[in-house]
MARFI-796253 format. One record per residue (C-alpha): x, y, z; residue in one letter. Coordinates in steps of 0.001 Angstrom, whole numbers, plus 500000, padded with zeros to 6 digits. Each point is the difference from the previous one (the first is absolute). Layout:
<nodes>
<<X Y Z> "A">,
...
</nodes>
This chain:
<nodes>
<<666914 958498 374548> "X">,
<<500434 501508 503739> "X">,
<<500747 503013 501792> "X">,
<<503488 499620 499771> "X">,
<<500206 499602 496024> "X">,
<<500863 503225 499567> "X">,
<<502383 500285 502801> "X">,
<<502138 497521 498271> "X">,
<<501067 502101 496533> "X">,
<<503538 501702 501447> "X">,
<<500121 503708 499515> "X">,
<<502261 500956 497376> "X">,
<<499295 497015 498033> "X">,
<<498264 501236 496074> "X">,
<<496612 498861 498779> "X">,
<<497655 499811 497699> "X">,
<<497200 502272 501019> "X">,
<<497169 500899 497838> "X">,
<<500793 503655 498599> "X">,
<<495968 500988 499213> "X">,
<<497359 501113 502507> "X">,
<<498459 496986 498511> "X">,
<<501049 496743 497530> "X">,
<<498127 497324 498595> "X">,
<<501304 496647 500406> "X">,
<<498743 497104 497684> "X">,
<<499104 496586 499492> "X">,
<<502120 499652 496629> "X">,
<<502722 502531 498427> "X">,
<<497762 502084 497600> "X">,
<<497926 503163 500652> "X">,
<<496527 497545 499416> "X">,
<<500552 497706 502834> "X">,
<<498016 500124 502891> "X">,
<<501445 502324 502726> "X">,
<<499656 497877 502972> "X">,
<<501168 502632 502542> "X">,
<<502044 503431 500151> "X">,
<<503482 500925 501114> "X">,
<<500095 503153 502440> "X">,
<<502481 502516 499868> "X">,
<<503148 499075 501691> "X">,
<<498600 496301 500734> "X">,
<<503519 497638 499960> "X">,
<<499930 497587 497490> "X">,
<<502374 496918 498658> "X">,
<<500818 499627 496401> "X">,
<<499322 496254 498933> "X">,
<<500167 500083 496271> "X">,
<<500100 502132 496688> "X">,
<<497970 499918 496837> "X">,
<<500322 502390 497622> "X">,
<<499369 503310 501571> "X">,
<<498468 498315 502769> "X">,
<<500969 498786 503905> "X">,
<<498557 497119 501590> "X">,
<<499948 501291 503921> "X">,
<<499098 498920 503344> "X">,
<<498859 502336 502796> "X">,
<<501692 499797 503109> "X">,
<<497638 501304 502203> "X">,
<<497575 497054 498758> "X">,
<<501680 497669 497595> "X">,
<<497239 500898 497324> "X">,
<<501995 499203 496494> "X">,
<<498770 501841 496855> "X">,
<<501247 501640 496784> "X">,
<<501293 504149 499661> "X">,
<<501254 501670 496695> "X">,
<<503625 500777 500559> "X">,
<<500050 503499 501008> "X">,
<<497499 499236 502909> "X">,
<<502634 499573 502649> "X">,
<<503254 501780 500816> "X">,
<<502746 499557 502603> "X">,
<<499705 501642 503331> "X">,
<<501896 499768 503351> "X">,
<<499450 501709 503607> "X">,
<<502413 500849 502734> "X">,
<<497599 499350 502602> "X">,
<<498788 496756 501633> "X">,
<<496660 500157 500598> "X">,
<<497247 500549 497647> "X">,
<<496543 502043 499732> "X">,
<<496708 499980 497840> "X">,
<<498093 503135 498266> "X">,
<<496701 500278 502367> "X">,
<<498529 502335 498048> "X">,
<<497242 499488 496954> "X">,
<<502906 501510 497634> "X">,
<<503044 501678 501838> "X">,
<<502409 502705 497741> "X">,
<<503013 498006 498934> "X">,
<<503299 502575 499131> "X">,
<<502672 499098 497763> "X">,
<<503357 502110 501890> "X">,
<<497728 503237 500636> "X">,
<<497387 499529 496811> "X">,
<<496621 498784 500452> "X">,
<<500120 496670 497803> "X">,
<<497024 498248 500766> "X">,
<<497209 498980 502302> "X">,
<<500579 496437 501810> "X">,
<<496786 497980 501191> "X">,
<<499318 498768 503413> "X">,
<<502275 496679 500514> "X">,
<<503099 500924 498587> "X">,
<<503128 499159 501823> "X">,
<<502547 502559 500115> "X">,
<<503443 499692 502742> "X">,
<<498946 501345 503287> "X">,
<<501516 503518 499417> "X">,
<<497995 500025 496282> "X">,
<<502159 499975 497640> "X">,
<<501230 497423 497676> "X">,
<<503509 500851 498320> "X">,
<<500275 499185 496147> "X">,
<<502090 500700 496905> "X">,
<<497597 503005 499540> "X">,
<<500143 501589 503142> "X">,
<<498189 499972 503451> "X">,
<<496513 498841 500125> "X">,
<<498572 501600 503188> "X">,
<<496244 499620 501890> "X">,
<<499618 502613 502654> "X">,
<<499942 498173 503374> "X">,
<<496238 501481 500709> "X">,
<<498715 497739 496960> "X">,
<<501497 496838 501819> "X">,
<<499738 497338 503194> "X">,
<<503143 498316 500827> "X">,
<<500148 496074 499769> "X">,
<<498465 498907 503806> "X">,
<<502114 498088 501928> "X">,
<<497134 497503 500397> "X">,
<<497055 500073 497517> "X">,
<<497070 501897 501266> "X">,
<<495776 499524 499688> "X">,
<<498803 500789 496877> "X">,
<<498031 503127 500069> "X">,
<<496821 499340 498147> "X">,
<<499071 503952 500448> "X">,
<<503369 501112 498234> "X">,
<<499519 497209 497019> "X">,
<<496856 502025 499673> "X">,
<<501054 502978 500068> "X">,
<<502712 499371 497395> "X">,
<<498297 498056 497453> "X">,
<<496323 500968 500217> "X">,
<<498503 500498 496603> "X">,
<<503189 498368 498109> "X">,
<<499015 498235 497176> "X">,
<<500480 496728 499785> "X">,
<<502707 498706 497392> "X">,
<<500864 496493 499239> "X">,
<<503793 499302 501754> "X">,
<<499676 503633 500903> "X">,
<<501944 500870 503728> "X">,
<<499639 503981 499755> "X">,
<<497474 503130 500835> "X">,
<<499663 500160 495952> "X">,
<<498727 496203 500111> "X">,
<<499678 497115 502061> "X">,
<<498930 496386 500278> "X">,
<<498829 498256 503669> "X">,
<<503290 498281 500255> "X">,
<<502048 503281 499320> "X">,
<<498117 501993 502771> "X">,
<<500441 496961 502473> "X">,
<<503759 500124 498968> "X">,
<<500861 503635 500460> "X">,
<<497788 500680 502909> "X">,
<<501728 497372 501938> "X">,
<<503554 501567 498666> "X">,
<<498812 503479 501696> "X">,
<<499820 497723 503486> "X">,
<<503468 497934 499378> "X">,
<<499024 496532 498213> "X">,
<<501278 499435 496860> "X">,
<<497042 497857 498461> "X">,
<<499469 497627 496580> "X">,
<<498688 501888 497489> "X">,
<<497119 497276 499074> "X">,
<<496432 499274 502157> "X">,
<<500937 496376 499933> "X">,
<<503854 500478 501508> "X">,
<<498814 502415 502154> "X">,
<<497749 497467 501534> "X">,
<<502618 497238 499972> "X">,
<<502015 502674 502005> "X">,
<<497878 500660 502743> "X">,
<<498030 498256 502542> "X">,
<<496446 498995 500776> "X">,
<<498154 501714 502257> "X">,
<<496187 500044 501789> "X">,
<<500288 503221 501196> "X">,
<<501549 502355 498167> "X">,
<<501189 503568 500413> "X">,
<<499969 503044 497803> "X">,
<<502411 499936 497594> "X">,
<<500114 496281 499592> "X">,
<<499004 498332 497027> "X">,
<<496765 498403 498463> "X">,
<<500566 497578 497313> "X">,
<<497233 499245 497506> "X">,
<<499536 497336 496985> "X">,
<<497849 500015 497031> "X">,
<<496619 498244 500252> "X">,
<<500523 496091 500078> "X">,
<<504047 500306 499642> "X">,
<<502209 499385 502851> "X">,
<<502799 502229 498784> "X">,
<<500365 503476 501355> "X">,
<<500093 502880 497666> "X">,
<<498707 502803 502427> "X">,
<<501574 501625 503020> "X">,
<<498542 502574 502417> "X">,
<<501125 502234 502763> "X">,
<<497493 499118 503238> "X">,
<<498537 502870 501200> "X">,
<<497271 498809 502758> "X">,
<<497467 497069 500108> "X">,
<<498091 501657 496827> "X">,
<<502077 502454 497709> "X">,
<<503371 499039 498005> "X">,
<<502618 502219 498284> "X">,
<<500280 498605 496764> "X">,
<<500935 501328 495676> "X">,
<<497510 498411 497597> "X">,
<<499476 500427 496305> "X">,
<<496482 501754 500631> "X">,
<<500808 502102 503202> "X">,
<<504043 500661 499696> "X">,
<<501218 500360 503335> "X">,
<<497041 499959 502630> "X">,
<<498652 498914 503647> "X">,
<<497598 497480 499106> "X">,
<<497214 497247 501898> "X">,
<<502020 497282 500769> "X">,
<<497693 497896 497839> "X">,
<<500884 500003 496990> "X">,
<<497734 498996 496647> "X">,
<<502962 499267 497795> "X">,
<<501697 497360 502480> "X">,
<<499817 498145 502858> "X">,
<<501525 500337 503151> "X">,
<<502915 497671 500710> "X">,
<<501853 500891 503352> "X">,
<<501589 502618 502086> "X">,
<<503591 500216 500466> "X">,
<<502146 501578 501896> "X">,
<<504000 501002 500473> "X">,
<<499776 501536 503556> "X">,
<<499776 497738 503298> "X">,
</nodes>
């Protein structure tokens, strides 16, 4: 995924968006499978397969592939090229001139916010949203803070209602232009090593006496993280951790 990913879907051209503020996806096609992440409202998606009432899709912001009952997604185009994402905890989301629903932070809407569909024009107010940079920015650790402090934490959760370490990573980096992996492990397959890192850049942990990475952190300074655990939700943290140890920092900036 790049900067220029979402550059490349032509305006006027339908998708599948995601048509709740929030949509489990799945492991397997049944209600009991493991939701491994979440679709956000208006996030593009590509149909793969069918099964019963149930679409196998693909994100194209990150290529994640899970499982969505059928009347998760609709089809949605926009008359504009360029493209924006809601920067606020929840921002008011209108159906023509009707309050519908409340979006979360991380949604992707067309620059001018509105998606057109079969059921009218979904419209964000422009305040709630930051247009798609040019170039991707620095993450701002402060903001992440500010917008997910005292979330809960939530197993393949990527909203202000719930979130996991990889879904804050994901969506904080979105606010700042880079379209991310949704998974610790990708995430550090997608970015580079560093011995001195910045704020914002990432802090990749592993379990005690495992080499695989399963935890991902936003670097703060030399002794406090931004991180979402089971026990603390969403929380700046000691950089030493009890739960894991510390595997590398990475970084996306030069």
């Amino acid at each position: 995924m790049s900067w220029s990913a979402l550059y490349e879907m032509p305006a006027g051209e339908a998708f599948w968006i995601c048509r709740f503020s929030v949509c489990p996806l799945r492991a397997e096609p049944n209600h009991r499978s493991e939701m491994t992440s979440q679709l956000l409202w208006g996030e593009p998606q590509q149909i793969l397969d069918a099964k019963g009432e149930w679409l196998l899709v693909r994100g194209l912001l990150d290529g994640y592939v899970g499982w969505v009952p059928v009347g998760s997604l609709m089809q949605a185009f926009r008359t504009v090229e360029r493209w924006a994402i809601v920067r606020v905890r929840w921002a008011p989301l209108y159906r023509e001139k009707r309050l519908h629903n409340r979006v979360p932070v991380g949604s992707v809407v067309p620059a001018n916010g509105v998606w057109h569909t079969a059921h009218g024009r979904y419209r964000v107010a422009a305040g709630h949203l930051v247009p798609w940079p040019d170039r991707p920015r620095r993450i701002p650790v402060g903001r992440a803070y500010a917008l997910f402090h005292q979330t809960p934490y939530f197993w393949g959760g990527k909203s202000p209602a719930g979130i996991d370490c990889s879904g804050l990573v994901q969506i904080t980096y979105r606010l700042a232009g880079w379209l991310l992996p949704r998974d610790a492990a990708d995430q550090a397959a997608f970015s580079t090593p560093t011995l001195q890192p910045h704020p914002g850049d990432f802090v990749f942990y592993t379990p005690p006496q495992e080499s695989r990475i399963t935890h991902v952190a936003l670097y703060k300074d030399p002794t406090t993280i931004l991180h979402a655990t089971p026990h603390a939700g969403t929380s700046l943290a000691p950089a030493q951790l009890f739960t894991h140890v510390f595997h590398s920092y990475r970084t996306l900036v030069p």
